[in-house]
C-alpha positions as a printed NumPy array, in Angstrom:
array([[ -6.009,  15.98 ,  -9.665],
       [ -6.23 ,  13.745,  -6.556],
       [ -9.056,  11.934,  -8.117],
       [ -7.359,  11.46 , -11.38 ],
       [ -4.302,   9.638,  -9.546],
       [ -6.761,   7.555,  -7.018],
       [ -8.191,   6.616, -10.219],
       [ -4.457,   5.447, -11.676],
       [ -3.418,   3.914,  -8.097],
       [ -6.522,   1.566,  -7.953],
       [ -6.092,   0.855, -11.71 ],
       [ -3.228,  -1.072, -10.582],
       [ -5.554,  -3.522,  -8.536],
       [ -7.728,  -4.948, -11.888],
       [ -4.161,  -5.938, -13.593],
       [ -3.376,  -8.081, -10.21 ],
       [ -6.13 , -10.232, -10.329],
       [ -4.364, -11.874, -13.405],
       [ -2.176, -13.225, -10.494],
       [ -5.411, -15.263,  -9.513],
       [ -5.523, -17.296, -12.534],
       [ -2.998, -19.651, -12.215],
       [ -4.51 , -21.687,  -9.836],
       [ -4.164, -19.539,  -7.643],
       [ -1.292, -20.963,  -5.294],
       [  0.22 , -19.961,  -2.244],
       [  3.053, -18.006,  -3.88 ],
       [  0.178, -16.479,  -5.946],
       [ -1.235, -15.264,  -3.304],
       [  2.135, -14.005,  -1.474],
       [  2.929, -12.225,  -4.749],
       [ -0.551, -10.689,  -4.633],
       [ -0.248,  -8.996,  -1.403],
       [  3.072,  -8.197,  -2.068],
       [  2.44 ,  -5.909,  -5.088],
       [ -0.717,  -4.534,  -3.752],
       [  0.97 ,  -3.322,  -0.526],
       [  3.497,  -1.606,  -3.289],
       [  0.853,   0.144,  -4.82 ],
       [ -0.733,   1.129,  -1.627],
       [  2.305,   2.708,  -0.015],
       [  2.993,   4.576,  -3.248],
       [ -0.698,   5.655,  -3.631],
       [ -0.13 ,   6.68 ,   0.728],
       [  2.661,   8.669,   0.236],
       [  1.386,  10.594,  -2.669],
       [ -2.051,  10.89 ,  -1.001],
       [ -0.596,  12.412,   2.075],
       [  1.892,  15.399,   0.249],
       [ -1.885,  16.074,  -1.23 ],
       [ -3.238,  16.353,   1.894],
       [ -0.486,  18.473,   3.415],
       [  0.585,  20.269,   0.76 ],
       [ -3.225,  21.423,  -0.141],
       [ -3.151,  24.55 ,  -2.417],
       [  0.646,  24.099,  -2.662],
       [  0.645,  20.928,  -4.045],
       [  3.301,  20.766,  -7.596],
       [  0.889,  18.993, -10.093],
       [  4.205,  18.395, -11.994],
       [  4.907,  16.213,  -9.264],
       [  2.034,  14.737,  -8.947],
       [  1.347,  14.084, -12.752],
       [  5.168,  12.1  , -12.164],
       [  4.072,  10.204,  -9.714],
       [  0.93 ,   8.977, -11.887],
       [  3.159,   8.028, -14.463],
       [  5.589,   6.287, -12.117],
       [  2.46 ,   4.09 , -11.282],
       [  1.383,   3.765, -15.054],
       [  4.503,   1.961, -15.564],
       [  4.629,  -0.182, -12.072],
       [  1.07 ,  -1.15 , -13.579],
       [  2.379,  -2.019, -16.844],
       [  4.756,  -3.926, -15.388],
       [  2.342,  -6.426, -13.091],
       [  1.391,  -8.271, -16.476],
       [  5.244,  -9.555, -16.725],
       [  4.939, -10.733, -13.048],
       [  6.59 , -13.039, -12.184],
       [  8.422, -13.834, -15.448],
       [  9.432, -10.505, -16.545],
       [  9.428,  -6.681, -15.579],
       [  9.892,  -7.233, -11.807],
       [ 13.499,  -5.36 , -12.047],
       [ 11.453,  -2.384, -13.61 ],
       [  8.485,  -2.602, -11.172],
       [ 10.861,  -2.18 ,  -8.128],
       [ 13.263,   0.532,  -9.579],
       [ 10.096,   2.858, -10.194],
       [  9.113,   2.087,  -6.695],
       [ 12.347,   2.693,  -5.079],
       [ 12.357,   6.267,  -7.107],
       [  8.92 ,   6.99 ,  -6.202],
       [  9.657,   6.502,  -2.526],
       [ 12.905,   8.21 ,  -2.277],
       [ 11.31 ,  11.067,  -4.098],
       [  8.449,  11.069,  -1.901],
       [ 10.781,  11.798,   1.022],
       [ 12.153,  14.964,  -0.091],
       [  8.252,  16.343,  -0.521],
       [  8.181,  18.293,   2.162],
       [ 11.073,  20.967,   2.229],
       [ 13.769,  21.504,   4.663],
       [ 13.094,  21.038,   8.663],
       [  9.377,  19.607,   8.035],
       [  8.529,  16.23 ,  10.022],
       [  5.323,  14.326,   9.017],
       [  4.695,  13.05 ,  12.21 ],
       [  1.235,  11.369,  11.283],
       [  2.87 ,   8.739,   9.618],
       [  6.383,   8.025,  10.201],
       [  6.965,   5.658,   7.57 ],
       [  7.277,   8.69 ,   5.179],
       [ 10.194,   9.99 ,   7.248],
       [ 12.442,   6.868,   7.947],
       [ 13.17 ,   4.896,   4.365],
       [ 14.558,   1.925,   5.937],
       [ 11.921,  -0.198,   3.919],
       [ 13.778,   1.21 ,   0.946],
       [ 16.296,  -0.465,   1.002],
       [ 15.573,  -4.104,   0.38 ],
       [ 13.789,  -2.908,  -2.715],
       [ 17.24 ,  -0.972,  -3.687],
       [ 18.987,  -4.298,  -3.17 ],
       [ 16.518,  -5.813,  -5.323],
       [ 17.67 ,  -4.548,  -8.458],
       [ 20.782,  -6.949,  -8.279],
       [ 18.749,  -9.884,  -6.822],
       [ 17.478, -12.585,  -9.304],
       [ 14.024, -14.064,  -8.724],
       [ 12.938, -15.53 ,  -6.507],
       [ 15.056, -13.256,  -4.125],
       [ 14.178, -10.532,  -5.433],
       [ 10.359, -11.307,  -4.265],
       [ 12.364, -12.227,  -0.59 ],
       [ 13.706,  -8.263,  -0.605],
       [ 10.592,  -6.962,  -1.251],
       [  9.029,  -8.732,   1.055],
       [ 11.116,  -7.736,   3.876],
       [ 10.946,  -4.009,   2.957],
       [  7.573,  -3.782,   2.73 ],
       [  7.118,  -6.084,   6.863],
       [  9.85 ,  -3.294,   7.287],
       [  7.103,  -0.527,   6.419],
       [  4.616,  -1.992,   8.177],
       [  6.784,  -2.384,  11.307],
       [  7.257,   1.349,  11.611],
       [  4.178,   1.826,  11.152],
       [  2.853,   0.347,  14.485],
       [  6.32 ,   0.567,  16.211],
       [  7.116,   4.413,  15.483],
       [  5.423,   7.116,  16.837],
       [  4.903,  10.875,  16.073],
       [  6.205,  11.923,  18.805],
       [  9.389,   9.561,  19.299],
       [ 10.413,  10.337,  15.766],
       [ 10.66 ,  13.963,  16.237],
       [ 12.467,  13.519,  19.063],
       [ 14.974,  11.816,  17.261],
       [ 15.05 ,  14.016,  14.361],
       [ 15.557,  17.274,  16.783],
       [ 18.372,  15.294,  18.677],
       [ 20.045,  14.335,  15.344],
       [ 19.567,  17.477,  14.188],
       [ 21.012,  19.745,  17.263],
       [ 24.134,  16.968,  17.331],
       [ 24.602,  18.205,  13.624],
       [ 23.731,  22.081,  14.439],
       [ 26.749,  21.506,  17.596],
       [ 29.222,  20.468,  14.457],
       [ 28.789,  23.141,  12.046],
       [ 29.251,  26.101,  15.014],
       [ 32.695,  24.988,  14.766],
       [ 32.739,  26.6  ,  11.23 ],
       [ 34.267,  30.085,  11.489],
       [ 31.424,  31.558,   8.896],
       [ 28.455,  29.368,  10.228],
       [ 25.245,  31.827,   9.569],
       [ 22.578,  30.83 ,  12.566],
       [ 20.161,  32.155,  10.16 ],
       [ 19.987,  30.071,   7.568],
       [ 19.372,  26.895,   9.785],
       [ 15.971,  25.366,   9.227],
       [ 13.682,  24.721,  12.375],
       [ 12.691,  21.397,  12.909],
       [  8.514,  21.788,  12.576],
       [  6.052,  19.137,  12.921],
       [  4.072,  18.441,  10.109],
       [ -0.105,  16.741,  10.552],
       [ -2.303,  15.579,   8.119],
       [ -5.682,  17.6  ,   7.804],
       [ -8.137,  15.111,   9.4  ],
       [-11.186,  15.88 ,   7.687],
       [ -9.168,  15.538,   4.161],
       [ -7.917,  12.476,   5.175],
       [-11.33 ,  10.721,   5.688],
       [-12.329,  12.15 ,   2.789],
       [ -9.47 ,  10.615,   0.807],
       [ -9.368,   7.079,   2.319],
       [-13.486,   6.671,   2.069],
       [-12.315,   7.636,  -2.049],
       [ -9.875,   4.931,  -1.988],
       [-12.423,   2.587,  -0.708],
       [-15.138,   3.397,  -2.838],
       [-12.958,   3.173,  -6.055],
       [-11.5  ,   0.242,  -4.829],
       [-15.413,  -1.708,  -4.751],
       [-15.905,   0.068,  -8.408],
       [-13.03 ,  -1.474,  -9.395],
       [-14.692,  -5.354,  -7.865],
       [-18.2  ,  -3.958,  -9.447],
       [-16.145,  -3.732, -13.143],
       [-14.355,  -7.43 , -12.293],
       [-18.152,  -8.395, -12.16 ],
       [-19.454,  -7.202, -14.941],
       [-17.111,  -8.693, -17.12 ],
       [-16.702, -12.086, -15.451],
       [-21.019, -12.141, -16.175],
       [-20.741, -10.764, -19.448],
       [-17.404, -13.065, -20.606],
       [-20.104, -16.485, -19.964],
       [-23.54 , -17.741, -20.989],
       [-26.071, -16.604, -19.242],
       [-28.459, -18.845, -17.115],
       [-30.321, -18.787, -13.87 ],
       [-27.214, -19.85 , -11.807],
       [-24.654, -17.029, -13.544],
       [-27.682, -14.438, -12.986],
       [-27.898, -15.185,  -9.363],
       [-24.443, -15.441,  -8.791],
       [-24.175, -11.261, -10.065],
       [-26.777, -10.52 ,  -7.837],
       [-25.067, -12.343,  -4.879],
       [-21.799, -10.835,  -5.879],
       [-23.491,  -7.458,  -6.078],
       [-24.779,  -7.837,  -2.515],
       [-21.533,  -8.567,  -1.268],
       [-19.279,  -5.257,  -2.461],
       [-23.008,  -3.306,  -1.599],
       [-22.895,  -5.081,   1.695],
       [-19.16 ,  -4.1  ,   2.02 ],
       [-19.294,  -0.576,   1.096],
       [-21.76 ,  -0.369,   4.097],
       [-19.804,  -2.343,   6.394],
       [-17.055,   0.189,   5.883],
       [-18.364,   3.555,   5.006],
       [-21.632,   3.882,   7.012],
       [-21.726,   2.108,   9.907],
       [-19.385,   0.666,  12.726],
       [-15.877,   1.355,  14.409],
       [-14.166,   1.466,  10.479],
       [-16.539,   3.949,   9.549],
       [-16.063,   6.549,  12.752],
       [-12.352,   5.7  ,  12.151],
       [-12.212,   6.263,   8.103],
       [-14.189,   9.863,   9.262],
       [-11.741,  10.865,  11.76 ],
       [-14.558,  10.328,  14.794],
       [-12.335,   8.747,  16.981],
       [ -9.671,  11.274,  18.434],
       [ -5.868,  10.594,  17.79 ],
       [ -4.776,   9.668,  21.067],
       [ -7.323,   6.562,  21.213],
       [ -6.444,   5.381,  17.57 ],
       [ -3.572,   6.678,  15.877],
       [ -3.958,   8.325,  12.1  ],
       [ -0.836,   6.032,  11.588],
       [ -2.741,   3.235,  12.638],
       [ -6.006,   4.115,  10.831],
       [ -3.492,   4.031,   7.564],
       [ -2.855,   0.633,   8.129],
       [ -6.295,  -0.245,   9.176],
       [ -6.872,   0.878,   5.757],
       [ -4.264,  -0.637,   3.848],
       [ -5.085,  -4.124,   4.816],
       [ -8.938,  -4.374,   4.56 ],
       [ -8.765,  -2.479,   1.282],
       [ -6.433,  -5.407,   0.119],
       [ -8.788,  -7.637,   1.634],
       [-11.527,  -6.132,  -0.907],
       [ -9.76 ,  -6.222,  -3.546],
       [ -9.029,  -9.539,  -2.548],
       [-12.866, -10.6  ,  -2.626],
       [-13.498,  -8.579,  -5.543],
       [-10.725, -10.86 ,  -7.891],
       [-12.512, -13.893,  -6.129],
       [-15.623, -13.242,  -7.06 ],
       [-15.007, -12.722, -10.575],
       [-12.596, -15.802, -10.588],
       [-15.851, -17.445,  -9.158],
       [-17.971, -16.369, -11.732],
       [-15.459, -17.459, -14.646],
       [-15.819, -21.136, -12.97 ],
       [-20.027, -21.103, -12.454],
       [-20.686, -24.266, -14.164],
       [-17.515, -26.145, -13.381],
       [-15.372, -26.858, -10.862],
       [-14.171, -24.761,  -7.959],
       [-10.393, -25.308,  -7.436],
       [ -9.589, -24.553,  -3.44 ],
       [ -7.102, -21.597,  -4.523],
       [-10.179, -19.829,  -6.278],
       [-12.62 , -20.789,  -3.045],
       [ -9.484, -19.32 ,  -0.986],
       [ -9.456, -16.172,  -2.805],
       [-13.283, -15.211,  -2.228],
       [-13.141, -16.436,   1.302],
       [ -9.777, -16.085,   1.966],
       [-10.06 , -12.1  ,   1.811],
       [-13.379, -11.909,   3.542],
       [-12.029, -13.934,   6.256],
       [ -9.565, -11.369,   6.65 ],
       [-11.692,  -8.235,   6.224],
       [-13.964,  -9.661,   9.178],
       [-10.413, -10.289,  11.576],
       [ -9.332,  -6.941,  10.895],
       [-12.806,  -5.451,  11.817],
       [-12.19 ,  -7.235,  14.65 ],
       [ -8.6  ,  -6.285,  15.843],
       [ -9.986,  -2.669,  15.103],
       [-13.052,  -3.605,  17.644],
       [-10.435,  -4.677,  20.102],
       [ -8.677,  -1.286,  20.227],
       [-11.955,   1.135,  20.294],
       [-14.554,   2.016,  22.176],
       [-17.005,  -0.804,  21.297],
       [-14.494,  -3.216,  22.465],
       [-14.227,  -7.358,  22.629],
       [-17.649,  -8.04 ,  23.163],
       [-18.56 ,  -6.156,  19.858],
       [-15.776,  -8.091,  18.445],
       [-17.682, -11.183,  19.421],
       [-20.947,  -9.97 ,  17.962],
       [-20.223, -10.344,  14.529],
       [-16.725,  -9.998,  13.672],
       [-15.035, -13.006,  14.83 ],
       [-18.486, -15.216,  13.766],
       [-18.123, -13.698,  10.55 ],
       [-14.601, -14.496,  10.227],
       [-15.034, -18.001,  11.309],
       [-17.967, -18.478,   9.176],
       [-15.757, -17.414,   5.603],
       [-12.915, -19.749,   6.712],
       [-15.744, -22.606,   6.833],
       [-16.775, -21.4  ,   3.617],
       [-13.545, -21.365,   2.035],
       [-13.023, -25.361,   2.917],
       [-16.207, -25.926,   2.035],
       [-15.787, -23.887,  -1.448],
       [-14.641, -26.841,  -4.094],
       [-17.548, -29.148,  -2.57 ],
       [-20.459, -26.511,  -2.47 ],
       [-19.512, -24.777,  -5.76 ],
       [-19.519, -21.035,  -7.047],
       [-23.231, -20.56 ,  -6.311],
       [-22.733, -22.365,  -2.707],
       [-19.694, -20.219,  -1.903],
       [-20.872, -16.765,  -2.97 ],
       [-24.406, -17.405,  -1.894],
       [-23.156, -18.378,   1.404],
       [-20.703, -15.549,   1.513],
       [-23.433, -12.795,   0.778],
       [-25.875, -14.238,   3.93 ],
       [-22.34 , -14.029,   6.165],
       [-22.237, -10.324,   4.868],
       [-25.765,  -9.663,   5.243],
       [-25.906, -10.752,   9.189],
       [-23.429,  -7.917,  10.14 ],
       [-25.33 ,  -5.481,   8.273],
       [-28.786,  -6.289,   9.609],
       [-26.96 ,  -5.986,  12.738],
       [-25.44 ,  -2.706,  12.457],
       [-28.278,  -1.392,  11.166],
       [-30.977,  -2.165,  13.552],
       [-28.219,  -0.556,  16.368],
       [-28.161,   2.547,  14.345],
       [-31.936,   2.933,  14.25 ],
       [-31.929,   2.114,  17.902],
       [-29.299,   4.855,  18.275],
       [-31.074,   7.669,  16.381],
       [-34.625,   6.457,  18.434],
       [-32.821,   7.024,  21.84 ],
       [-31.253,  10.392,  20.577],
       [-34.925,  11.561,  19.325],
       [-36.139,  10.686,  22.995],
       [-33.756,  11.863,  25.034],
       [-33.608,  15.548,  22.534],
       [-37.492,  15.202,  22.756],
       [-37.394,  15.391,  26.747],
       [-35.123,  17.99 ,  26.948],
       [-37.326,  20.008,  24.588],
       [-40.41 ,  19.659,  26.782]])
C-alpha cells in the first residue's frame, strides 16, 4: 500500500514538467515549486500516519488520499489556465483530513507542521481568490509550512497543546456532570526512525525513476545521432551520479538513514532536507529532458536554468546540511559550494555552449563529488580493517 501511493505522489512530478515548456519563465518556475511543495506535503503527511499508524493504518483512508492526489494530478495539466480552484480544494481537504489522523490526545511531535494548520488557511482563502492571487495564497501557506517547520519544535508544541488543553480541562470542571474519565491524555506521538529512512530513500529513488522515464522519452521522441546518444548517456550519469550522492554516501545519506541522532539534526529538519533536494531532482530531471528535446537547436536560458538551476540548488542544500553536521564547513567547502558555483556558471553559460555543453559539463560537476566521496569511503573502510586487524592480534 505505501508503495502504491509513493508511486501516485511522484506521478504527480512527470505532469509538472509540462510547466517547463513554455519557455520556461520565472513565474514558470515559481509555479513549479509551488505545486511540487503541494504534492510533497500531501505525500508527508500521508507518509507519516503510515509510519505511525503501522499495522493500524485504515487503507480506506489511505486509498482516499491516493485518489485525492489522482485528481490534484489531473488537475496540473489545466495549470495555470484552468483547474487551479479544484487543485487547492482537494489539498485543503486532504490536509484538514490529515489532521484528525491520529485520534484524540495524540501529538506528532516529529513534525509539527501536521499539528498546527495555519498553512491551511491561505489555501482555504484561495478558493474565492482569482488568479493570479490565488497563486499569492498558496504561496504564503505553503512559506507558512515551511516556517513551522524550522521554527516549531517537538517539544514547544506539546507544551502548548498540554497548556491549552489543561486551560480547557479547568473550564469543563465547572460542569456539574463532568466525568474525569473520559478526558483524553495528551501523549506524544514519534515517527519510527528506521521506517522513516526507509520511506524517504523510496521517495528518492522513485523520484530519479521518474527523471530516468523523462529520459527515455525525450531520446526516443528525436532522431538519433552521435550527439542525442551521448547526451542519454550523460544524462544517465547524472540521476546515477545523484542517486549516489544521496543514498550511499555523505551527510544526506547518514541523515536519510536516521545515523545522525535527533538532538544534532532534527527528523523535522531531515523532512525538509528532503523536501527541497527532492524538488531539486525533479528539477534536473525535467531539465534534462527539456535539454534533450532541444539537442540540435537552440538552448533558451529558461531551459539551461532548469538543468542547472536545480543542480545548483541540490549542491547548496548539501551544503547548508554540511554546515549543521558533523563534517562541518570545511566539508562544505570540499565539494559542495564548488559544485554549486560550478552549475550556476553552467547555467549562464547554457544558451552559448548548447545541450551537449551543458549536460556534459553538468555530469563532470557530478562526477567530482562522487570520486570524492568515494575514495573517503574506501579510506574509511581501510582504516576500520586496520585498526579491527590490531585489535585482533
Amino acid at each position: 500500500m505505501e508503495l502504491f501511493f509513493d508511486l501516485v505522489a511522484v506521478a504527480g512530478i512527470g505532469q509538472l514538467t509540462h510547466l517547463l515548456h513554455r519557455g520556461p519563465a520565472l513565474g514558470d518556475f515559481a509555479l513549479y515549486a509551488l505545486l511540487y511543495l503541494a504534492f510533497w506535503m500531501v505525500w508527508a503527511v500521508i507518509m507519516l500516519y503510515g509510519n505511525i499508524a503501522r499495522d493500524h493504518t485504515r487503507v480506506p483512508l489511505m486509498l482516499a488520499a491516493m485518489l485525492g492526489l489522482g485528481v490534484m494530478i489531473a488537475a496540473v495539466a489545466g495549470i495555470p489556465d484552468r483547474h487551479a480552484t479544484a487543485f487547492a480544494a482537494v489539498y485543503v481537504i486532504v490536509r484538514i483530513a490529515s489532521g484528525r489522523l491520529w485520534g484524540r490526545g495524540k501529538v506528532v511531535v516529529d513534525w509539527p507542521t501536521i499539528e498546527l494548520g495555519v498553512g491551511v488557511l491561505p489555501w482555504l482563502v484561495s478558493l474565492w481568490v482569482p488568479e493570479p492571487w490565488k497563486y499569492v495564497c498558496w504561496a504564503v501557506g505553503l512559506t507558512l509550512d515551511v516556517w513551522v517547520m524550522f521554527a516549531v519544535t517537538g517539544e514547544k508544541l506539546l507544551t502548548e497543546v498540554q497548556g491549552h488543553f489543561d486551560r480547557r480541562l479547568r473550564r469543563m470542571r465547572r460542569i456539574r456532570d463532568f466525568d474525569l474519565d473520559q478526558v483524553p491524555k495528551i501523549q506524544a506521538v514519534h515517527t519510527d526512525p528506521a521506517h522513516l529512512g526507509e520511506r524517504l530513500g523510496l521517495y528518492v529513488i522513485i523520484v530519479l525513476g521518474e527523471g530516468v522515464i523523462v529520459v527515455i522519452n525525450a531520446v526516443g521522441g528525436v532522431a538519433w545521432n552521435a550527439r542525442v546518444l551521448t547526451l542519454g548517456f550523460a544524462a544517465f550519469v547524472i540521476l546515477a551520479g545523484l542517486w549516489a550522492l544521496t543514498l550511499l554516501y555523505g551527510v544526506v545519506a547518514r541523515l536519510l538513514t536516521g545515523s545522525v541522532p535527533d538532538e544534532k539534526f532534527p527528523r523535522r529538519h531531515v523532512l525538509a532536507m528532503h523536501c527541497f533536494l527532492t524538488g531539486a531532482i525533479a528539477m534536473i530531471a525535467g531539465g534534462l529532458g527539456l535539454t534533450i528535446d532541444h539537442a540540435a537547436g537552440h538552448l533558451s536560458t529558461g531551459i539551461g536554468w532548469a538543468l542547472c538551476g536545480g543542480a545548483a540548488g541540490y549542491f547548496t542544500i548539501t551544503a547548508l546540511v554540511g554546515l549543521r553536521t558533523r563534517p562541518g564547513w570545511k566539508w562544505s567547502l570540499i565539494w559542495p559550494v564548488p559544485c554549486a558555483v560550478a552549475a550556476v556558471a553552467l547555467g549562464i553559460l547554457a544558451p552559448h555552449i548548447g545541450a551537449l555543453g551543458a549536460v556534459c559539463g553538468l555530469a563532470v560537476v557530478i562526477l567530482w563529488p562522487l570520486a570524492w566521496e568515494t575514495r573517503a569511503d574506501r579510506l574509511r573502510r581501510g582504516g576500520s580493517g586496520a585498526r579491527a586487524g590490531g585489535q585482533g592480534t
